[in-house]
C-alpha positions in Angstrom: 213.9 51.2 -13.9 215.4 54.3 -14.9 217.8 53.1 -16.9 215.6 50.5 -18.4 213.2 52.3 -19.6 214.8 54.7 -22.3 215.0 50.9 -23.8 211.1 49.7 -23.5 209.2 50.1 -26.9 207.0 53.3 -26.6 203.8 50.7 -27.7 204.8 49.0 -24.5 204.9 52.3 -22.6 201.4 53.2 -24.1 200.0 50.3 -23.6 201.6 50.3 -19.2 201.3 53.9 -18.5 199.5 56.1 -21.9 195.9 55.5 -20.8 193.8 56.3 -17.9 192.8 52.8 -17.3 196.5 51.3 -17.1 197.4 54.7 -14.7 194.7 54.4 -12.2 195.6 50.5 -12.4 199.2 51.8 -11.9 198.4 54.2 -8.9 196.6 51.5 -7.1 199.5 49.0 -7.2 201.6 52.2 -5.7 199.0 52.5 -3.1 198.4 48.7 -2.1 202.8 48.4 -1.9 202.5 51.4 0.1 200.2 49.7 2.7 202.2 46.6 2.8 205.5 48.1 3.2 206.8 51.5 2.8 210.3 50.6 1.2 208.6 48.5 -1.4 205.7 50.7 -2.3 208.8 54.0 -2.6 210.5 51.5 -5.1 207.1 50.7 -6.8 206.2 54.7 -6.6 209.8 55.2 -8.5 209.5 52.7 -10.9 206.4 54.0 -12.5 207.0 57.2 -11.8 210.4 55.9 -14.4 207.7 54.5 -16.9 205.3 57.8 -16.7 208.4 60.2 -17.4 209.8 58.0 -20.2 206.3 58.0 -21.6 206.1 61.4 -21.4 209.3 62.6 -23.1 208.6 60.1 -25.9 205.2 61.8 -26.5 206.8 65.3 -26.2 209.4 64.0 -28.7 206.9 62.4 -31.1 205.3 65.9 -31.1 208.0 68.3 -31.7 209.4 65.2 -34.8 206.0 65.9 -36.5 206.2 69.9 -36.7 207.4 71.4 -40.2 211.0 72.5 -39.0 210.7 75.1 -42.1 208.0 76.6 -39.8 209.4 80.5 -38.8 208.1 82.1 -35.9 205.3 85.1 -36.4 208.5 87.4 -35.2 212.1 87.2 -33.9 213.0 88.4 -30.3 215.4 90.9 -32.0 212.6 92.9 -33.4 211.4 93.7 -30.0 213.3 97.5 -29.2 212.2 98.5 -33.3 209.1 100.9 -32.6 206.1 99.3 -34.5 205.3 100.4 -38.2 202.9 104.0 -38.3 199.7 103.0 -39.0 198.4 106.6 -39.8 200.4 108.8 -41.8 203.1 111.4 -39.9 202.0 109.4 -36.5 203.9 110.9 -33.6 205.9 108.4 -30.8 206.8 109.6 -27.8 210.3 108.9 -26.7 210.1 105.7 -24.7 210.9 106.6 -21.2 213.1 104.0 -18.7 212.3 103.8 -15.3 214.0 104.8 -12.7 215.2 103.1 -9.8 213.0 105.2 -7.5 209.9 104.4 -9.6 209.4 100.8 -8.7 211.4 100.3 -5.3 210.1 99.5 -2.3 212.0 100.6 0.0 211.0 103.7 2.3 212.5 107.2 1.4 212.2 110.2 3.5 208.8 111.1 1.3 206.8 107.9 2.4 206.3 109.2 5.8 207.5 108.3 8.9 206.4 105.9 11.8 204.8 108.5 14.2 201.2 108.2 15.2 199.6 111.4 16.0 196.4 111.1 17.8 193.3 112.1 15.9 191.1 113.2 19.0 190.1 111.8 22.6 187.0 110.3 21.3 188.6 108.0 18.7 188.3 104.9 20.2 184.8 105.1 21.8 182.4 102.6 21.0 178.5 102.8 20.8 175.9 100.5 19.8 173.7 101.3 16.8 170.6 102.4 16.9 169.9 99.3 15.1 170.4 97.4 17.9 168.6 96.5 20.7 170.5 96.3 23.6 168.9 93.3 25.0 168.7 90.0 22.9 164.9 89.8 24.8 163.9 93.1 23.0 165.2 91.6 19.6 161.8 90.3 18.7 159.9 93.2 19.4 162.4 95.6 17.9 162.1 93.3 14.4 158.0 93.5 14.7 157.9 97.3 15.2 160.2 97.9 12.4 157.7 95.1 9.9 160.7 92.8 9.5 158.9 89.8 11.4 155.4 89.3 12.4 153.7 87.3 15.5 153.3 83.4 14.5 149.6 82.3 15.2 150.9 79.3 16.2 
């Protein structure tokens, strides 16, 4: 199929692969071969997957046939490094500046620190509850009534 299908008319193509109807209709053929056998449904997967690409190129090349080839680009890639025109008279440009390697590198130098971990204090890692929280899920319902986020049911 790949080498068939340079040679199918691209109406054809259109009319097999172009539109969601015939791709859907295409996907489920891949599917069902799939379910029947696996070897079959890869060759059936490859074959449209042939049609879809060859379609595709076609349309790409359709596209870039119709474009004026008189058409020049807004600007050329040379005119990058020129510093733009000044737009107020006797503007001032600072020098452009290059990076060094030091700026942008990730690697660890003797200024980024080292891998020693001091101890802040002895009571660092002591927990405590909140004073938010009651310390026994029984007490969360009066805890929530004497703060007036919840109030008795009268049922």
């Amino acid at each position: 199929m790949f080498l068939l299908s340079p040679y199918i008319p691209y109406s054809v193509l259109r009319l097999l692969v172009g539109n969601n109807v015939s791709a859907a209709l295409a996907l489920a053929l891949v599917l069902y071969m799939l379910a029947k056998d696996r070897v079959v449904g890869l060759a059936v997967f490859l074959a449209v997957a042939a049609l879809f690409l060859e379609q595709r190129r076609r349309t790409v090349e359709v596209v870039t046939n119709t474009q004026d080839p008189q058409m020049k680009p807004a600007f050329s890639v040379e005119q990058l490094n020129k510093p733009a025109p000044n737009i107020v008279p006797g503007e001032v440009h600072p020098p452009r500046g290059d990076s060094e390697v030091d700026d942008y590198s990730f690697e660890p130098t003797e200024e980024s620190g080292t891998n020693k971990y001091e101890n802040i204090d002895d009571t660092y890692n002591e927990k405590h509850p909140l004073d938010t929280v009651p310390p026994q899920p029984s007490e969360v319902s009066q805890f929530l009534q004497d703060k007036g986020l919840a109030a008795l049911s009268s049922a």
